[in-house]
N, CA, C and O atoms as a DFTB+ gen file, in Angstrom:
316 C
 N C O
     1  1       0.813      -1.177       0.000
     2  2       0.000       0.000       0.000
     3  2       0.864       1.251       0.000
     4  3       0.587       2.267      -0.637
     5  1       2.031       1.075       0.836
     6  2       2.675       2.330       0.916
     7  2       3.680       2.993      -0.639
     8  3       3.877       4.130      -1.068
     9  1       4.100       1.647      -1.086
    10  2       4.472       1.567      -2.398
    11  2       3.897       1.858      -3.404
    12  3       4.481       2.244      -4.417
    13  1       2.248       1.682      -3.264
    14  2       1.605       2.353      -4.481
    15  2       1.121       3.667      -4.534
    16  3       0.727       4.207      -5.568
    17  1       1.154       4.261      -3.256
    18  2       1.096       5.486      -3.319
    19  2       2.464       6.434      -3.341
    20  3       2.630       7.652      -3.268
    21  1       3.112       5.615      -3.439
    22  2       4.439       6.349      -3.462
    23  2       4.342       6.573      -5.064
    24  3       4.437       7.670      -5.614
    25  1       4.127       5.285      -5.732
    26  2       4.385       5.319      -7.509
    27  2       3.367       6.345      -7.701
    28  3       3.914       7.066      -8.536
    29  1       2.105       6.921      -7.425
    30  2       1.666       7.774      -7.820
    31  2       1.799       9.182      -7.831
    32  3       1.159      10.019      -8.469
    33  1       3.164       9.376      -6.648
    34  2       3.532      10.246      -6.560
    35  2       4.899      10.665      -7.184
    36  3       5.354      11.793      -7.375
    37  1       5.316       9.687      -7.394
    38  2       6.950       9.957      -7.658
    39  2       7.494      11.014      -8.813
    40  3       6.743      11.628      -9.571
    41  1       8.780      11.100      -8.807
    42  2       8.909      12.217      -9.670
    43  2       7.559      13.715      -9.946
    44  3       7.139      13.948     -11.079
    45  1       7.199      14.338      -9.007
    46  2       6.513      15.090      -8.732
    47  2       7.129      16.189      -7.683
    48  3       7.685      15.787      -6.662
    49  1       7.017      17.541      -7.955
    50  2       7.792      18.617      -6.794
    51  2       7.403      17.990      -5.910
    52  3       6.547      17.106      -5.917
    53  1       8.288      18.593      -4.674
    54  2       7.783      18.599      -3.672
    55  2       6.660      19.323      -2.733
    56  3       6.700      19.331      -1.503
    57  1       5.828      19.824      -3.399
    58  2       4.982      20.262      -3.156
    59  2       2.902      19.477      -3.487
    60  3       1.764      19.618      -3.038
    61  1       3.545      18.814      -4.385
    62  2       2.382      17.918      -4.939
    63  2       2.775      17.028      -4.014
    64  3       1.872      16.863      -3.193
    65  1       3.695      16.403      -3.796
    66  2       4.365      14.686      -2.722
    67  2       3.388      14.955      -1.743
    68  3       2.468      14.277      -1.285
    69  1       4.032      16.761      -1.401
    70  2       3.139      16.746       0.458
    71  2       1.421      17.184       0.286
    72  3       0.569      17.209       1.174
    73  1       1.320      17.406      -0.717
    74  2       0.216      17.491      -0.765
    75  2      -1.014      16.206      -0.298
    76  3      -2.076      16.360       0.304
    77  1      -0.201      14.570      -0.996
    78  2      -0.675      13.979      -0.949
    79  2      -0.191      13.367       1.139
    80  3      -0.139      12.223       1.590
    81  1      -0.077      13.987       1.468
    82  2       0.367      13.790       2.968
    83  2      -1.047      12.563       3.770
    84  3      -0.930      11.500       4.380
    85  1      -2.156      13.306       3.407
    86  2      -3.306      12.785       4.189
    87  2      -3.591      11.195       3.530
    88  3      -4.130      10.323       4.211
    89  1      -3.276      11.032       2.523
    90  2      -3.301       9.388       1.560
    91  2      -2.295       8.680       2.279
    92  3      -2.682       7.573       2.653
    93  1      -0.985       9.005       2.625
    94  2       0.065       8.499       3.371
    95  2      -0.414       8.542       4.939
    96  3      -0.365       7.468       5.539
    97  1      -0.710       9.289       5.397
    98  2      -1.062       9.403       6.950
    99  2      -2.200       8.232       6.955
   100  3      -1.992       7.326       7.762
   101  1      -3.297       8.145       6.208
   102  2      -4.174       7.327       6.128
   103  2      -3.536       5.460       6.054
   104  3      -3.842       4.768       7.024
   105  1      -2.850       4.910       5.117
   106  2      -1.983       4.244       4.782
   107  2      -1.086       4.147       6.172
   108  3      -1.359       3.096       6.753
   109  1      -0.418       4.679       6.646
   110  2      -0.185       4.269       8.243
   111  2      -1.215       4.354       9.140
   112  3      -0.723       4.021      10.218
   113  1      -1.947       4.519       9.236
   114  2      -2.929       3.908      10.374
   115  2      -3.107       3.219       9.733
   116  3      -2.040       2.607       9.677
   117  1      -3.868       2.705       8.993
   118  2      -4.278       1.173       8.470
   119  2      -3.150       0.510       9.181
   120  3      -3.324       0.077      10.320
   121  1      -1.811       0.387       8.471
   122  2      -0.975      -0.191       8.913
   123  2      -0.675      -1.080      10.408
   124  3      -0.290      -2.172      10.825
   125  1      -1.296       0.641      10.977
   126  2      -0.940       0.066      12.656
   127  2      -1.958      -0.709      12.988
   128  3      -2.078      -1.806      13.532
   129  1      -2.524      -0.068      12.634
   130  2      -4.034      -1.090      13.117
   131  2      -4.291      -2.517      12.915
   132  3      -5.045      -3.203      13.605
   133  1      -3.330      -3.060      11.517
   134  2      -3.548      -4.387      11.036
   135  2      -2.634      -4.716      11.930
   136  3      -2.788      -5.830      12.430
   137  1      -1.672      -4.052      12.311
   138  2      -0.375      -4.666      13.212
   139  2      -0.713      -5.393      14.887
   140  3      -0.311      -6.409      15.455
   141  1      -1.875      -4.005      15.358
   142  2      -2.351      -4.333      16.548
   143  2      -3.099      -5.165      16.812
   144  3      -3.412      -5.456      17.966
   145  1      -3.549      -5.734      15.744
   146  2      -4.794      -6.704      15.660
   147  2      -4.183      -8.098      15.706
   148  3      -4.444      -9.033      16.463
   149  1      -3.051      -7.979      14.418
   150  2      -1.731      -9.504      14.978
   151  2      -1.118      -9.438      15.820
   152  3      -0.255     -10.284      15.585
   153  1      -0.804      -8.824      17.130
   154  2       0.040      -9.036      17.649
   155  2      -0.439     -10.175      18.924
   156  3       0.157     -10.381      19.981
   157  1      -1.334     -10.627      18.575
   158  2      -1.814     -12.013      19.435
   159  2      -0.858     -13.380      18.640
   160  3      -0.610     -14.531      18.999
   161  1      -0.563     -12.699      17.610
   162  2       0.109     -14.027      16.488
   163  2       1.708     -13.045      17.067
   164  3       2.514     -13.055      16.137
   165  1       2.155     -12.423      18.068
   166  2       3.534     -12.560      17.840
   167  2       4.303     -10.801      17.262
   168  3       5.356     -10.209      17.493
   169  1       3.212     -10.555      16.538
   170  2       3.672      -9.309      15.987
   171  2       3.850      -8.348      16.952
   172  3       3.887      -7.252      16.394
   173  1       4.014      -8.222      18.480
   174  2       4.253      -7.186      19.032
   175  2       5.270      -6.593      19.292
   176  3       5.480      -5.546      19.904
   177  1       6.088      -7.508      18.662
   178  2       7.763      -6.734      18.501
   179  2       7.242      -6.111      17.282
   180  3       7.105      -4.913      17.530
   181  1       7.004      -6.288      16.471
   182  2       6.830      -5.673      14.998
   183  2       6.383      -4.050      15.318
   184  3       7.000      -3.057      14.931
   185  1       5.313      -4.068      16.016
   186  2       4.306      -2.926      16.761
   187  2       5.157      -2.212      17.535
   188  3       5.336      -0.994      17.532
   189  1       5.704      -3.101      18.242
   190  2       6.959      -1.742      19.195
   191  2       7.635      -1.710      18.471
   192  3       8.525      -1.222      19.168
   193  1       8.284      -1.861      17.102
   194  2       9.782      -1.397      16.559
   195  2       8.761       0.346      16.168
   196  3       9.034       1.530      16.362
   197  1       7.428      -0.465      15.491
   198  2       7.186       0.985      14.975
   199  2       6.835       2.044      15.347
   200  3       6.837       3.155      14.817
   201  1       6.418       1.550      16.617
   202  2       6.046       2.982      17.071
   203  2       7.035       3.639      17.972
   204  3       6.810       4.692      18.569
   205  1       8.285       2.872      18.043
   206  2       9.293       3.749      18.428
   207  2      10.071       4.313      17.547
   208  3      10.538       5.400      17.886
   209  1      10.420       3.812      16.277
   210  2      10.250       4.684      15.103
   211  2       9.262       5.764      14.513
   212  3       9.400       6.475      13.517
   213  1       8.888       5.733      14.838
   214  2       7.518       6.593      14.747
   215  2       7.751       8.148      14.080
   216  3       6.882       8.685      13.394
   217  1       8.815       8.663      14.333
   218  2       9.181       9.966      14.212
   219  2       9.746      10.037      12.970
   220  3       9.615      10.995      12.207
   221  1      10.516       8.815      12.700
   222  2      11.185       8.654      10.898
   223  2      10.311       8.528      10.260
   224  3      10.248       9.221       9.245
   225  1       8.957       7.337      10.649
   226  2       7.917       7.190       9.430
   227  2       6.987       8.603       9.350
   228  3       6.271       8.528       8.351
   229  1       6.777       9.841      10.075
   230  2       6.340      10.476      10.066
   231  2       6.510      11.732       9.541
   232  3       5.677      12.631       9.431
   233  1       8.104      11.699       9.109
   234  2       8.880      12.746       8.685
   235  2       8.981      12.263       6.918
   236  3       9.042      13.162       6.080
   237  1       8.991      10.826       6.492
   238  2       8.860      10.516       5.381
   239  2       6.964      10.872       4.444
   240  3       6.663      10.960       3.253
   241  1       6.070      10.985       5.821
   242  2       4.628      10.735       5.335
   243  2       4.367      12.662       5.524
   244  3       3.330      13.112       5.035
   245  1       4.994      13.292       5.974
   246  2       4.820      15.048       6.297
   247  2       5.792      15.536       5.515
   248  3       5.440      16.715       5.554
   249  1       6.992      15.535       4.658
   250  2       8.021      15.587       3.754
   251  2       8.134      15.401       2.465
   252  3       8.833      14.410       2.256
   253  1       7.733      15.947       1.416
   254  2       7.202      15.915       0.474
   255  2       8.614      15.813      -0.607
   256  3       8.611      15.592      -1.818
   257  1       9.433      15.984       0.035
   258  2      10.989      15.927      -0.626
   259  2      11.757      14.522       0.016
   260  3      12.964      14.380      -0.177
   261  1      11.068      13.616       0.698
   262  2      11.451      12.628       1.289
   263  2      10.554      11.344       0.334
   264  3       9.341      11.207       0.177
   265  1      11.854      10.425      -0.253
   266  2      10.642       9.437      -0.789
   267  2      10.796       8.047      -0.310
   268  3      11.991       7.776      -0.423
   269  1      10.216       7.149       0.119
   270  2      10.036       5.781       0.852
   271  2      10.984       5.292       0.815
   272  3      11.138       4.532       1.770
   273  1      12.352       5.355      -0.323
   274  2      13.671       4.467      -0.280
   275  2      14.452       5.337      -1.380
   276  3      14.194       6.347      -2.035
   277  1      15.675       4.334      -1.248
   278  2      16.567       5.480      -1.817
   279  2      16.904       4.616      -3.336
   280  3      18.083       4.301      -3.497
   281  1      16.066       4.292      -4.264
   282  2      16.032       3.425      -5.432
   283  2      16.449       4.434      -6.714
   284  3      17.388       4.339      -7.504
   285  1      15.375       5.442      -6.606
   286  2      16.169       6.516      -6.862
   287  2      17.486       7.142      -7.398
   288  3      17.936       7.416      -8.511
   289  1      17.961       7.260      -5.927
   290  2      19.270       7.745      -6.258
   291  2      20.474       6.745      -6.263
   292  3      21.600       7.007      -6.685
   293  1      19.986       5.354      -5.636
   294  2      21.454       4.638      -6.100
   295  2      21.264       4.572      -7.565
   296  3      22.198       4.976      -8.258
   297  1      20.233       4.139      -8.123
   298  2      19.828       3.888      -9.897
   299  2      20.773       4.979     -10.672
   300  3      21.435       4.622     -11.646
   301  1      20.803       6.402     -10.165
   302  2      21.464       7.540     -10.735
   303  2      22.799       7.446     -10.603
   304  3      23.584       7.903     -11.434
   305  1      23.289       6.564      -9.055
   306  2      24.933       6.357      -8.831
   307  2      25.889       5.104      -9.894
   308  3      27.081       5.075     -10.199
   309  1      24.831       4.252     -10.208
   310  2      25.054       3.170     -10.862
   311  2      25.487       2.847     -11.880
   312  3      24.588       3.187     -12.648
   313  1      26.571       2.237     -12.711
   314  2      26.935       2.724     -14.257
   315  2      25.488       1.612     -14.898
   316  3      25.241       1.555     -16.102
C-alpha cells in the first residue's frame, strides 16, 4: 500500500508529494491497526519497533521531498 502510493507520486515537486500527505497518513494507520490486531500471532515486537520509530515514518509521510527508499538515487549512482 505504501508503495503504491508512493508510484503515484513519484517524480513530482515537492509540493504535490506533500500534498498527498493525508493518503500516506491514512496508509499508516491502516498499517498500525492491522499490526495491533496480529500481535496475538507474535507481531508485538513488529508494533513496538514501529512505534518507536515513529518519528522517521512520520517525517517521510509530512516531507514531500522525502521518498520511501533510496532506489532513486542509487539507480542515478550506478553505471
Amino acid at each position: 500500500m505504501f508503495y503504491a502510493i508512493e508510484d503515484r507520486i513519484r517524480g513530482l515537486p515537492a509540493a504535490h508529494r506533500a500534498a498527498g500527505a493525508a493518503d500516506r497518513h491514512q496508509a499508516v494507520d491502516r498499517g498500525i491497526q492491522t499490526l495491533a490486531r496480529c500481535a496475538k500471532f507474535g507481531l508485538g515486537k513488529a508494533i513496538r519497533y514501529t512505534l518507536n520509530n515513529w518519528g522517521g515514518l512520520t517525517r517521510l509521510i509530512d516531507d514531500g521531498r522525502i521518498e520511501i527508499d533510496a532506489d532513486t538515487a542509487e539507480r542515478s549512482i550506478k553505471r
